[in-house]
Kinemage of the C-alpha trace (Angstrom):
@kinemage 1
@onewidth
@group {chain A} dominant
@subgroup {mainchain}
@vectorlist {calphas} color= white
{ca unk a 1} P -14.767 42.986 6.697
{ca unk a 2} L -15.608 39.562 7.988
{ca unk a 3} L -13.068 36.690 8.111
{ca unk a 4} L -13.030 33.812 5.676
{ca unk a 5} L -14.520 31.040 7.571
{ca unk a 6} L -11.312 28.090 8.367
{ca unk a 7} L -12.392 25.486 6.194
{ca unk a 8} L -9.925 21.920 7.178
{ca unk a 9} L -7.901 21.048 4.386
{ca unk a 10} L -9.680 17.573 4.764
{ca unk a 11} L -12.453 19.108 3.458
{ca unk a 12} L -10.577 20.497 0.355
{ca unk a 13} L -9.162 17.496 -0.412
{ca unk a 14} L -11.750 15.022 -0.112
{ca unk a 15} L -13.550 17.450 -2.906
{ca unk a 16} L -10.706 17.369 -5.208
{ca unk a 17} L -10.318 13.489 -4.804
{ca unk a 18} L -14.197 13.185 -5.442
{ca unk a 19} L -13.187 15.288 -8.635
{ca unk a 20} L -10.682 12.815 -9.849
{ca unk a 21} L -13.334 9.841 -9.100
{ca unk a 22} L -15.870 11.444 -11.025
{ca unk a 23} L -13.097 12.225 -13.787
{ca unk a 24} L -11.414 8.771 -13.767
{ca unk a 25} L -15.183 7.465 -13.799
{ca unk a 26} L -16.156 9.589 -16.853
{ca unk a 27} L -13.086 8.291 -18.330
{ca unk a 28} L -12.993 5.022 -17.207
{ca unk a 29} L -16.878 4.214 -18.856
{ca unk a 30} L -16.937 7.038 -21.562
{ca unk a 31} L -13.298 7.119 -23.165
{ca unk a 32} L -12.588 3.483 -24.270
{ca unk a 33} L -11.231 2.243 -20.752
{ca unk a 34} L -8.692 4.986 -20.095
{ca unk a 35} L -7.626 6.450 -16.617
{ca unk a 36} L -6.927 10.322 -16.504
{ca unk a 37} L -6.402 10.553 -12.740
{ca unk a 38} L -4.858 7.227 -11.517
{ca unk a 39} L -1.786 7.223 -13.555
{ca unk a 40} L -0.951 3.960 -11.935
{ca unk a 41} L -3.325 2.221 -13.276
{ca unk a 42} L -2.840 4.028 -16.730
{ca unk a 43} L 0.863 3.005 -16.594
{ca unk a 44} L -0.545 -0.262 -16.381
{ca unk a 45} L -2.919 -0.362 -19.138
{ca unk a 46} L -0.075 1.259 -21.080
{ca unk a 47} L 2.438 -1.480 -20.687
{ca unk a 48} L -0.447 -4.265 -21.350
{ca unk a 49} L -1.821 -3.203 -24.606
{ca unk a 50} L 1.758 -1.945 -25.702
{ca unk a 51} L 2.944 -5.667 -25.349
{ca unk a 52} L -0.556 -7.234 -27.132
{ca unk a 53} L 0.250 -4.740 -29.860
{ca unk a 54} L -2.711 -2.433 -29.397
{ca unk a 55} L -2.124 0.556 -30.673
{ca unk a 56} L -5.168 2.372 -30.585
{ca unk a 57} L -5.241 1.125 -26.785
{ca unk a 58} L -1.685 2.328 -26.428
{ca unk a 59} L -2.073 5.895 -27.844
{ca unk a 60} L -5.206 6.622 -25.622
{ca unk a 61} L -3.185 5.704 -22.689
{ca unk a 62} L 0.436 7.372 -23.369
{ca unk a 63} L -2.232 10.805 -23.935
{ca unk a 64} L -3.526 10.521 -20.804
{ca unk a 65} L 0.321 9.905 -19.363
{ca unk a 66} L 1.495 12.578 -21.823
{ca unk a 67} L -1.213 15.542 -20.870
{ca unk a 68} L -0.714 14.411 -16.749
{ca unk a 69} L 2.944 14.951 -17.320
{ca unk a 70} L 2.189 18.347 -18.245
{ca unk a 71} L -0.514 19.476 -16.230
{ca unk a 72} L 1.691 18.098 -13.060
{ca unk a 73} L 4.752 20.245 -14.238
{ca unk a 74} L 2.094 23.395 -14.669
{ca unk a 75} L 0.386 22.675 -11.411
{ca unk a 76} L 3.688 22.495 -9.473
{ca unk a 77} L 4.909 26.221 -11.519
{ca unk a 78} L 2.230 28.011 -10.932
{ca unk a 79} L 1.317 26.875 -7.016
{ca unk a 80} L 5.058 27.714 -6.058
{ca unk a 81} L 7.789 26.551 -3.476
{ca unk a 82} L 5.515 27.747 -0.683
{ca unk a 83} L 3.484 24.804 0.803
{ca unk a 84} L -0.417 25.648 2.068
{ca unk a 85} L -3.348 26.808 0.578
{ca unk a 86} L -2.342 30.396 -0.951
{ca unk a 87} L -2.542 32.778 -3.624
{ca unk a 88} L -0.944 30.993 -6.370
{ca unk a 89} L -2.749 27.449 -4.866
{ca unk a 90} L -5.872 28.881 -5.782
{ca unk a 91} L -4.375 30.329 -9.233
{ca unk a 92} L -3.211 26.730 -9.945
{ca unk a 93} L -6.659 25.061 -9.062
{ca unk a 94} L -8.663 28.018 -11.390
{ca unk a 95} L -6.386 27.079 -14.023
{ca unk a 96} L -7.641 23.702 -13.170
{ca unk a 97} L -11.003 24.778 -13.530
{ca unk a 98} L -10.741 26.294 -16.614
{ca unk a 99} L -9.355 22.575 -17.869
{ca unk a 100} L -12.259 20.772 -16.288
{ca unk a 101} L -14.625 23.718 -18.110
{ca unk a 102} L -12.435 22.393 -21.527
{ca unk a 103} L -12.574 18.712 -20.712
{ca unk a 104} L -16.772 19.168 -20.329
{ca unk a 105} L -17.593 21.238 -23.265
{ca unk a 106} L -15.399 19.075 -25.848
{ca unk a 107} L -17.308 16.058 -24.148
{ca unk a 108} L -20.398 17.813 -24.741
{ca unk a 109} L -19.021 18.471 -28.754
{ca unk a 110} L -18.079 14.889 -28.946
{ca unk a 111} L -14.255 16.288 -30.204
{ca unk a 112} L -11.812 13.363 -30.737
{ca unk a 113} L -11.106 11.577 -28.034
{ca unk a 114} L -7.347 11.674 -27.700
{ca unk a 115} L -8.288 15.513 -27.326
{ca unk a 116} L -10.761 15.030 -24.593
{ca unk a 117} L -8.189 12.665 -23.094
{ca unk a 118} L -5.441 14.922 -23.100
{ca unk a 119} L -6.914 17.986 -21.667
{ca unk a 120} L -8.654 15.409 -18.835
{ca unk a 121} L -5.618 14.237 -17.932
{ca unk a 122} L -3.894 17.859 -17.670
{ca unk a 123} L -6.738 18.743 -15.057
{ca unk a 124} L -5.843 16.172 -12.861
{ca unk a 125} L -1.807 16.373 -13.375
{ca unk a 126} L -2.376 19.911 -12.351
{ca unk a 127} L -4.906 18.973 -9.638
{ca unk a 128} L -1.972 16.644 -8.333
{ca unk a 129} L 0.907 18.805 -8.884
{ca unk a 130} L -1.209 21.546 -6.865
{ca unk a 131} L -1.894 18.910 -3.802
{ca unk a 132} L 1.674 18.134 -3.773
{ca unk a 133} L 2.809 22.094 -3.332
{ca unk a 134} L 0.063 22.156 -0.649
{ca unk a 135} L 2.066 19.461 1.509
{ca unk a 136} L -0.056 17.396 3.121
{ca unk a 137} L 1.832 13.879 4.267
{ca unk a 138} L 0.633 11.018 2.896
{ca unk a 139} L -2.412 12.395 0.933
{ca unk a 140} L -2.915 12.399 -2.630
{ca unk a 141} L -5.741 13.910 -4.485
{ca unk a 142} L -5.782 11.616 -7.599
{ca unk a 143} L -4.907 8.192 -6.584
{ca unk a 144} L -5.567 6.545 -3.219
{ca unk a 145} L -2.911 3.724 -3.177
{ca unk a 146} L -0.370 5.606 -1.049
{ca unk a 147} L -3.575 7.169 1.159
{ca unk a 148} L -4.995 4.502 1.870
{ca unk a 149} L -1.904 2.372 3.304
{ca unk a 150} L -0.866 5.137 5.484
{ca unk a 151} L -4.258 4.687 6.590
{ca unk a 152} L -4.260 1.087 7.083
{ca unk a 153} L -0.906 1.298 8.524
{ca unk a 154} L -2.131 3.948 10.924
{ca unk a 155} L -5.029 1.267 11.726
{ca unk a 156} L -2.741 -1.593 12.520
{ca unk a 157} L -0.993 0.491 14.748
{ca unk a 158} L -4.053 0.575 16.816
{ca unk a 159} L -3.602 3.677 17.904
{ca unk a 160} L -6.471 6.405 18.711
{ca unk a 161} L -7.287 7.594 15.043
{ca unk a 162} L -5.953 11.529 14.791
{ca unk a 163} L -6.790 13.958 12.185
{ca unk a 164} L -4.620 12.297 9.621
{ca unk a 165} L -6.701 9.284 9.685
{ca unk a 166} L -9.828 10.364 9.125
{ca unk a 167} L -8.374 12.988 6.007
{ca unk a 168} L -7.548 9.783 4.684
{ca unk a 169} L -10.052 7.903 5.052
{ca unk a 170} L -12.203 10.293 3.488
{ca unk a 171} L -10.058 10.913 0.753
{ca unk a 172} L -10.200 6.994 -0.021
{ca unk a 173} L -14.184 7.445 0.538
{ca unk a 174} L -14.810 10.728 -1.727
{ca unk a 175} L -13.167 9.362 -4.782
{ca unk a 176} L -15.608 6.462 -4.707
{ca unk a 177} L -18.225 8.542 -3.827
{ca unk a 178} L -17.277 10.140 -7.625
{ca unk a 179} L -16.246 7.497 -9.165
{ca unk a 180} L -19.963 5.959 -8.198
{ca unk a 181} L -21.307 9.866 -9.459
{ca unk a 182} L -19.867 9.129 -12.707
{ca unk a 183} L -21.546 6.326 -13.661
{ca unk a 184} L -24.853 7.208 -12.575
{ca unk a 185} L -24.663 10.457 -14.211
{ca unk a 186} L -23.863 8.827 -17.338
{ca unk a 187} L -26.514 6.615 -16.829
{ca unk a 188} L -29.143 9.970 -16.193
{ca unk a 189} L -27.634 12.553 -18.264
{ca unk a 190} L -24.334 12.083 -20.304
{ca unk a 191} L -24.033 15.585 -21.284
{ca unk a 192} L -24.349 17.118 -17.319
{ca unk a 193} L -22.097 14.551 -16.009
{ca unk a 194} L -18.529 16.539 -16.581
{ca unk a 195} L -19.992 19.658 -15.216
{ca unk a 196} L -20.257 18.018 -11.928
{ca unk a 197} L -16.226 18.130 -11.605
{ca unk a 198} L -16.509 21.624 -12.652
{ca unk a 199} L -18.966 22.555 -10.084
{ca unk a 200} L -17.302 21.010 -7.164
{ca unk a 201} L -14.228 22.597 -7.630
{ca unk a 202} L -15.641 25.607 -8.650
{ca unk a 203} L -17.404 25.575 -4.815
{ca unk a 204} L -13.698 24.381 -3.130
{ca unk a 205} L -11.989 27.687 -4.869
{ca unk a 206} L -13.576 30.516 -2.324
{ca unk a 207} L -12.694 27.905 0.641
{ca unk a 208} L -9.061 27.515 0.204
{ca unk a 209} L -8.908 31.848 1.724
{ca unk a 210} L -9.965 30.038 4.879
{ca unk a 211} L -7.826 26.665 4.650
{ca unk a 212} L -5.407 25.467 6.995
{ca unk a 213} L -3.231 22.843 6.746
C-alpha cells in the first residue's frame, strides 16, 4: 500500500488560517459586525459596546467568546497531550468539520443569529485548541497578531528567512486571502459562501496522515 504523501504542516496551517479568514469574513459582513475567529478583536468589541450600553452588540459578542471558550476546551480534549498531526488531530478537526457543516446550513436556514454565532465560534475555538495540541511555535491558526510579530521580529533580525518564516508569513497571507473570499462570495453567492470553509478543510483532513511538523 502506497505511503501518504508528506504534506508540510505549513501547508495545513495556512488552510486552516484561510478557514478562519473566510469565517471571521462571513462573520465580520454577515452577522452584525461580530468576530468568531479573532477573539481579540471580539474581546474588544465586547468591552466597547458593554461600556456604550449596547446590549444587543454585547450579547452577539460574549456568544462568540462563550461558544470559542468551548470549542477551544473540546478541541484541546479530543486532540490529546500528544503534539503533531495524529489520530485524534484529525478526530478534533472532523469534529470541526462537522461544526463548519452546522455553521453553513443554519446560515443557509437563516436560524437566529446568536445560534449561527455560537456554533461559528465553536469551529474556530476547536480549530485553535487543535493547532495548539499540534505545537507549532509561534503559529496560530485563528488570529495572526502573535504570527505575524514573530515574523517581523524574525525580519529585523535580518537573518536568512528559515522555514518558520515563510509558515508565517503565509499564515498572515492565507487568512487575508479568506477574509478577501468572504466578501466576494457574499457579494456572488451568499448561500455558497460558508461551504467554502467546509470544503477546504474537508481537503486538509486526508493530508494531515502525511504531515510533519
Amino acid at each position: 500500500m502506497p505511503k501518504a504523501p508528506v504534506v508540510p504542516s505549513g501547508l495545513l496551517l495556512a488552510a486552516l488560517a484561510f478557514t478562519a479568514g473566510t469565517v471571521d469574513g462571513l462573520s465580520v459582513l454577515g452577522l452584525d459586525r461580530v468576530f468568531t475567529a479573532n477573539m481579540t478583536g471580539n474581546v474588544v468589541l465586547l468591552g466597547v459596546s458593554a461600556g456604550r450600553g449596547l446590549g444587543a452588540d454585547t450579547l452577539r459578542s460574549a456568544t462568540a467568546l462563550a461558544g470559542f471558550a468551548a470549542g477551544t476546551v473540546a478541541g484541546h480534549a479530543l486532540a490529546g497531550p500528544r503534539p503533531g498531526w495524529g489520530r485524534r488531530t484529525r478526530a478534533a478537526l472532523g469534529a470541526e468539520l462537522a461544526l463548519l457543516a452546522a455553521f453553513a446550513l443554519l446560515w443557509d436556514a437563516h436560524a437566529p443569529r446568536l445560534a449561527v454565532i455560537a456554533v461559528a465560534g465553536a469551529a474556530m475555538g476547536l480549530q485553535g485548541g487543535v493547532v495548539n495540541r499540534v505545537g507549532v511555535s509561534g503559529v496560530s491558526a485563528t488570529y495572526v497578531t502573535g504570527t505575524l510579530a514573530a515574523f517581523l521580529g524574525q525580519v529585523s533580525e535580518l537573518t536568512r528567512p528559515d522555514a518558520s518564516a515563510a509558515r508565517r508569513f503565509g499564515v498572515v497571507l492565507a487568512m487575508a486571502g479568506g477574509a478577501v473570499t468572504a466578501a466576494l462570495a457574499l457579494r456572488w453567492d451568499a448561500a455558497a459562501a460558508p461551504w467554502i470553509a467546509v470544503a477546504v478543510v474537508l481537503a486538509a483532513l486526508p493530508a494531515t496522515k502525511g504531515a510533519r511538523t
